[in-house]
N, C-alpha and C positions, 0 to 999 in steps of 0.2 A: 566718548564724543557724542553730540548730539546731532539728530535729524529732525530736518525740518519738513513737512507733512504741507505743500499748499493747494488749498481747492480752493479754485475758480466756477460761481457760479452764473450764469448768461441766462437772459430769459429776453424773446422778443413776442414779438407781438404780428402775427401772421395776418394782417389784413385782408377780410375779402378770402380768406382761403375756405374751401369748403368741403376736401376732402382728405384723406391722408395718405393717397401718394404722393399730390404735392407737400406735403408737411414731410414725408420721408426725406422728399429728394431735398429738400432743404439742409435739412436734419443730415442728411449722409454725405452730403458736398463740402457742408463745413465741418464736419467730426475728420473724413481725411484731410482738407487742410492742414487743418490743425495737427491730425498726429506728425503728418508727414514735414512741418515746419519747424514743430517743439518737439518732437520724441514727447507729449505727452497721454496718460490714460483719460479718455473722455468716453462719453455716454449719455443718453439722452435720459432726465431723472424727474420724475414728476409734475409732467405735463401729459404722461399718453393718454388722458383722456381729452383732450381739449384739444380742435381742429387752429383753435386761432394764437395757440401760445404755446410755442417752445422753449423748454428747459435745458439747457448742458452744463455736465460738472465736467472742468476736467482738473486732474492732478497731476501734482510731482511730486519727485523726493529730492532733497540736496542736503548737504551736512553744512551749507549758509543759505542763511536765512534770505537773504537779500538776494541771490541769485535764483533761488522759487519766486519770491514775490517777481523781480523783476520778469523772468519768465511769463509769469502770467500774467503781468501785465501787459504785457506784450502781446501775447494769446488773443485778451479780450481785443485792443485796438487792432487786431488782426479781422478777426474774427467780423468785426464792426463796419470796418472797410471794406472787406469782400461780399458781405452780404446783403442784398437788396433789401430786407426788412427789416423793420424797426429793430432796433434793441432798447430794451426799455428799464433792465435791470444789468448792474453786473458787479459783482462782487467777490472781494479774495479775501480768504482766510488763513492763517497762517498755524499749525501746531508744531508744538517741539515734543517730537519723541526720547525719551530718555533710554 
């Protein structure tokens, strides 16, 4: 049987921010939403150098396909609506583990 592998990757755009406790609290307000809504693994991925742009990946597993995706789609439009800044990227990827 197979498993489906999906990341979810979110990037916004922190206007006007100019240091990185505010980029934390950001960062850490919406990583527990999100675990504590999806039961999903998230983390902030390639943005810590940069005061005005935040990265998160977050993932699932599920043995269908369409219940990851839908999950994080859901994530992002979450994720989008609770947050007061921009999102400017976001995108889902889907792998099948054999």
């Amino acid at each position: 049987m197979s498993m489906f592998l999906g990341v979810l990757t979110v990037e916004f755009s922190l206007d006007g921010n100019d240091n990185l406790k505010a980029k934390r609290r950001v960062a850490n307000s919406l990583k527990q939403k999100v675990r504590n809504r999806f039961n999903v693994a998230i983390a902030e991925a390639g943005s810590e150098d940069s005061l005005t742009r935040l990265r998160l990946t977050a993932v699932s597993l599920s043995n269908a396909e369409a219940h990851v995706r839908s999950r994080l789609d859901k994530c992002a439009l979450m994720m989008e609506a609770v947050c007061p800044e921009e999102m400017i990227d976001s995108q889902v990827e889907v792998h099948v583990l054999e």
